[in-house]
C-alpha positions in Angstrom: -19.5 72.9 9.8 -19.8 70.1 12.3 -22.4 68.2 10.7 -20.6 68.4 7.4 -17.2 66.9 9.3 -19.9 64.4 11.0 -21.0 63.3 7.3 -17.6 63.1 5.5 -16.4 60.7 9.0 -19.4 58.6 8.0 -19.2 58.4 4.7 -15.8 57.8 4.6 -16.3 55.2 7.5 -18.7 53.2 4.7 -16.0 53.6 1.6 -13.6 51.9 4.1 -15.7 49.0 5.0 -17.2 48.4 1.6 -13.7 48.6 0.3 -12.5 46.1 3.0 -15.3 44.0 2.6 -14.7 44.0 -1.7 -11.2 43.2 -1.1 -11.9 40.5 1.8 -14.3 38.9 -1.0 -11.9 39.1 -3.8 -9.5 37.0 -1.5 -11.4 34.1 -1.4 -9.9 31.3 -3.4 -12.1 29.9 -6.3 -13.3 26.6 -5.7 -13.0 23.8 -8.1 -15.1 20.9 -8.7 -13.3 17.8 -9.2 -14.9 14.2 -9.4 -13.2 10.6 -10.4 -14.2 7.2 -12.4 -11.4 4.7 -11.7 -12.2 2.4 -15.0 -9.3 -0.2 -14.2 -6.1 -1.3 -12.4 -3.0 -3.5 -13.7 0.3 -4.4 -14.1 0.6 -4.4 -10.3 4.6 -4.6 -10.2 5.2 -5.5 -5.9 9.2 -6.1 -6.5 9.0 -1.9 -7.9 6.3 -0.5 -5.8 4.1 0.6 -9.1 0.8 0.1 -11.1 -0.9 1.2 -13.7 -4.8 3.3 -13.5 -6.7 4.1 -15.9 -9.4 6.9 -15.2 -11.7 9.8 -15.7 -11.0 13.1 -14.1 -14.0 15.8 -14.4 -13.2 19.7 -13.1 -16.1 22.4 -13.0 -15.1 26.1 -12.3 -15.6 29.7 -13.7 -11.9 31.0 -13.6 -10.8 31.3 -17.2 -7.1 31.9 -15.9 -7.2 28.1 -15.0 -5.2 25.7 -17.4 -5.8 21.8 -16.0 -4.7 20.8 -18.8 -1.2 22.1 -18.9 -0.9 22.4 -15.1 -3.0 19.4 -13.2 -0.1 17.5 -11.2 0.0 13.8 -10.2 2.5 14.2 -7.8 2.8 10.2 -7.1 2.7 9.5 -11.0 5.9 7.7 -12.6 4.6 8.3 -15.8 1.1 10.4 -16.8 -0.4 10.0 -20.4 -3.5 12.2 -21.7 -5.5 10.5 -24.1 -9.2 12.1 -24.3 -10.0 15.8 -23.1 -13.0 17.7 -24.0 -14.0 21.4 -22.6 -17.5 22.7 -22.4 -17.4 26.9 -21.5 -21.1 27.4 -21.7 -23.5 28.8 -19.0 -20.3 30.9 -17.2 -19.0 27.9 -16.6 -15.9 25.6 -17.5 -16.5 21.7 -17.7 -13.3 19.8 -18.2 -13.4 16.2 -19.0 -10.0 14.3 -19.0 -9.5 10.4 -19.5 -5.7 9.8 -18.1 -3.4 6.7 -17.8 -0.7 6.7 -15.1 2.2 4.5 -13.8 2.1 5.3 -10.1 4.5 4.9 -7.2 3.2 3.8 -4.2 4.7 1.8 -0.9 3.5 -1.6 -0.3 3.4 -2.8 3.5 4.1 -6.5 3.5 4.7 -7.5 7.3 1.4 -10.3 6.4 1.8 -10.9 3.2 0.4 -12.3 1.5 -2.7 -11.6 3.5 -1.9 -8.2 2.7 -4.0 -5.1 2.1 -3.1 -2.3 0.0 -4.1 1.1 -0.2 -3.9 3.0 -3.5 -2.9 6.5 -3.2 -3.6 9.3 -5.9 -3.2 13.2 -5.7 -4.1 15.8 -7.7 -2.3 19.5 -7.2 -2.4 22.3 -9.5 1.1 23.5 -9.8 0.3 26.9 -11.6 -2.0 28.5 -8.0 -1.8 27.8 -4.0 -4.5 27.3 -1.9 -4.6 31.3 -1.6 -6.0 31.0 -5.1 -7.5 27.1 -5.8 -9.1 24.9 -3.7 -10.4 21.5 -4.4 -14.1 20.2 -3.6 -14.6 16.8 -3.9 -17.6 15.1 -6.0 -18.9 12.5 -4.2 -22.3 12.3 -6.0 -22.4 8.5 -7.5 -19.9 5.8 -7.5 -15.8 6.3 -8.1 -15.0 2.9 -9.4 -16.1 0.5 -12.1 -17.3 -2.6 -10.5 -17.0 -5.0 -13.1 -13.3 -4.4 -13.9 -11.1 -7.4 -13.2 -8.4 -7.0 -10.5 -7.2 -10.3 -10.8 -6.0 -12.0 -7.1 -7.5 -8.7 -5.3 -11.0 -7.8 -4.6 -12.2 -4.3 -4.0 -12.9 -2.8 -0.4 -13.5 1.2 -0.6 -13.2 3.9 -2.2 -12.7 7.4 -0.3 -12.2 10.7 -1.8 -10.7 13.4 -0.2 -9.5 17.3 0.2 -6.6 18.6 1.9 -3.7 21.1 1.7 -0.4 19.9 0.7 2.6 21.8 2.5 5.7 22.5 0.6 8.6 23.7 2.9 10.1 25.7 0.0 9.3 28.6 -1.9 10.3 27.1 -5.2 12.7 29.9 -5.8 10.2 33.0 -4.9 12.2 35.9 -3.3 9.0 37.7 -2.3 8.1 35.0 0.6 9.1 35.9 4.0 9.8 32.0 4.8 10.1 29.0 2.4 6.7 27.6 3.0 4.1 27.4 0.4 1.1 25.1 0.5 -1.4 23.4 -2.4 -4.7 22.8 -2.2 -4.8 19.2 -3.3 -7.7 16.2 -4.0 -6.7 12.7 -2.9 -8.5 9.4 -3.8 -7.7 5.9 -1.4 -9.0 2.8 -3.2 -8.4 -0.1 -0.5 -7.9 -3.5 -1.6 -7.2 -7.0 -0.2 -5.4 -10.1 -1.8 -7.1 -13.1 -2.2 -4.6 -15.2 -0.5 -5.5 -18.8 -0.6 -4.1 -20.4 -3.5 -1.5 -17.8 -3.8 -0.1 -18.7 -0.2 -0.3 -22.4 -1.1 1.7 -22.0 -4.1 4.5 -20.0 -2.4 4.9 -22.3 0.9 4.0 -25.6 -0.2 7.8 -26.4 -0.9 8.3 -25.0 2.8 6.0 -27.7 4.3 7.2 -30.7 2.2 10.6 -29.9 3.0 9.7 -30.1 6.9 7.9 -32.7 6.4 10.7 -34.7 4.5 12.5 -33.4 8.1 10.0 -34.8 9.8 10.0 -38.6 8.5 13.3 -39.0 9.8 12.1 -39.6 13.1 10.5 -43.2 12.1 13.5 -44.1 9.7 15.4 -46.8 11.5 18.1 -46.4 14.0 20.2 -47.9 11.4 19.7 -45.8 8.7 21.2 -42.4 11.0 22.8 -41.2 7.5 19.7 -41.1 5.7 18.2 -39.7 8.8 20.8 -36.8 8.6 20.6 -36.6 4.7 17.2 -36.1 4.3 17.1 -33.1 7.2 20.3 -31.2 5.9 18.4 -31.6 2.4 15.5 -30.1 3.7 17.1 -27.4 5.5 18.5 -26.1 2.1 15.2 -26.3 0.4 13.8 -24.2 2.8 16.4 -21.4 2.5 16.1 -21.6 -1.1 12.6 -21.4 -0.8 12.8 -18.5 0.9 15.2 -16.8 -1.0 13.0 -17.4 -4.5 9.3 -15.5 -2.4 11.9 -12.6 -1.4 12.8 -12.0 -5.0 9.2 -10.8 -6.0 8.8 -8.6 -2.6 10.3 -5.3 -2.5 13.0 -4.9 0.0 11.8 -4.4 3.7 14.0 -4.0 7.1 10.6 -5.4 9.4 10.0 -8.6 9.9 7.4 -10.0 7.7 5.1 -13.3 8.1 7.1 -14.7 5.1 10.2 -14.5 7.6 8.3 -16.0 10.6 7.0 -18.7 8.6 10.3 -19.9 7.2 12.4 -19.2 10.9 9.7 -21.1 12.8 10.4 -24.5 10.1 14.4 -23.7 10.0 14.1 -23.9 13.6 12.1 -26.9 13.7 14.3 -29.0 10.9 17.6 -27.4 13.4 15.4 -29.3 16.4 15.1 -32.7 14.1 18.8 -32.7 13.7 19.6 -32.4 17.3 17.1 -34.9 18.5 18.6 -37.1 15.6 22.0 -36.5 17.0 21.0 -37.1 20.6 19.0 -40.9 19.5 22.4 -41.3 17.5 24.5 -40.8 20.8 21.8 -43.3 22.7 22.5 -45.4 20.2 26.3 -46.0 20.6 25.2 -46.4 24.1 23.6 -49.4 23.3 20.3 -48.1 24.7 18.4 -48.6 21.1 14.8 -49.0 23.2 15.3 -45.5 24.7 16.2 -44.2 21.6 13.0 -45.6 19.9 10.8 -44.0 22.7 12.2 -40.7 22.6 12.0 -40.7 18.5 8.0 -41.2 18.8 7.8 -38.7 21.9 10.2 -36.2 20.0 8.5 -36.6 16.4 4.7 -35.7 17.9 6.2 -32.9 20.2 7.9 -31.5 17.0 4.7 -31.8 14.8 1.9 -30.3 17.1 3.9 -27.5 18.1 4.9 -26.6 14.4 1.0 -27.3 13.3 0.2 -24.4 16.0 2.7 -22.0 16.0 2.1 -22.3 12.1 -2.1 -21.9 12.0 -1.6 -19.0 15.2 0.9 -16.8 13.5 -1.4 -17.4 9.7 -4.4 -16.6 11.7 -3.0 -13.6 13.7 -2.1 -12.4 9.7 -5.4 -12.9 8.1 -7.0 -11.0 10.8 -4.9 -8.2 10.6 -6.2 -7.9 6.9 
């Protein structure tokens, strides 16, 4: 009698922690495969924070209940267009092949443009199983960008791929959650890039420079011609506000101070100084002191230049480096 107790204890003892161990398998999430080829990038738009990919999205798993097709999310995606999928279910397995063309959203950060450097952001989520059911693996094996497509004013610095779990504070209307929070297993891909900046800077702040440098000439204008003197700098004051006003039309909107807004205060600042040193040679002038005058327009005009020549090249290094 006691050895038959002893033997039903033990073997129900082993049902139990077969049964747990079954069920502690079954548990596990099914992993997914899931590999990118970034084919090419345009119609960057900076004013509305978007661009256009093209790309090829591969996903190997063995859960038939899984529907990528229907249910792979671009979370960041404006817009998200299928135009090739093909599905191979042989060897237990499911191979899913996807070419897709998206719109995407993104933030831009401009405080040095435009030495800038951008990093492009894409997710992938499935929205029909959590991460109690799906997780992502990343395939890293080979390279995750064509190289020979033409990003035209940017060149290519990295490409990282990435897992993670996304965190939803919500339940998405399920009543059987003890707490709004639900979280997604979800496959990211950074592709860093950097603006080729040289000719593009030249072009947007060569109007700047000629309109301090129209400033500038006043200094060696004749005391006699103080109108012209006070012409030409009020001109070039304007020119640089509108200057500045045309390169903040194609940036998005931003509350931090950017280089673009350093650049243009340091030479507002500096045409302001011309027009007071032009205003105290004017007043040295009614006092009959002309000589004086003429010495402090040649000590005023290289004290103006070589400090707006450095705090210019300082504040464009300090940007580039940044980069």
């Amino acid at each position: 009698m006691k050895n038959n107790f002893i033997f039903k204890a033990f073997s129900f003892f082993l049902f139990s922690f077969f049964y747990l161990e079954t069920n502690a398998q079954d548990a596990k999430p099914d992993t997914v495969s899931i590999g990118i080829y970034i084919t090419s990038i345009h119609d960057i738009d900076f004013k509305q924070k978007e661009y256009a990919v093209n790309f090829w999205i591969w996903l190997k798993y063995k859960n038939k209940d899984f529907d990528f097709y229907n249910n792979l999310e671009v979370p960041q995606a404006k817009t998200v267009t299928k135009s090739f999928v093909t599905i191979d279910s042989s060897n237990e397995r499911i191979f899913m092949q996807m070419k897709l063309q998206c719109v995407m959203k993104d933030s831009w950060r401009i405080a040095n443009f435009p030495f800038d450097r951008q990093s492009l952001r894409i997710a992938f989520e499935n929205s029909q199983y959590d991460s109690r059911s799906l997780i992502f693996v990343a395939d890293t094996i080979g390279q995750h960008y064509d190289s020979r497509f033409t990003l035209r004013g940017w060149s290519i610095d990295s490409c990282l791929l990435s897992t993670g779990i996304k965190v939803y504070e919500t339940g998405f209307g399920d009543e059987t959650l003890a707490k709004p929070h639900t979280e997604y297993s979800s496959f990211r891909v950074r592709l860093v890039i950097n603006r080729e900046a040289s000719g593009l800077f030249w072009k947007m702040f060569l109007g700047m420079y000629l309109a301090f440098l129209i400033s500038y000439v006043c200094f060696y204008i004749h005391a006699d011609g103080m109108d012209s003197r006070f012409g030409l700098t009020v001109g070039a004051l304007f020119a640089v506000i509108g200057n500045k006003y045309i390169i903040d039309s194609a940036l998005p909107e931003s509350s931090s101070f950017t280089l673009v807004d350093l650049l243009h205060g340091i030479t507002l600042f500096f045409i302001f100084t011309t027009i007071a040193a032009n205003a105290y040679s004017l007043n040295l002038i009614k006092k009959n002191k002309i000589a004086k005058a003429y010495k402090f327009d040649i000590a005023a005009s290289q004290v103006v230049l070589i400090l707006y020549i450095i705090l210019n090249v300082w504040f464009i290094w300090l940007a580039s480096k940044r980069n």
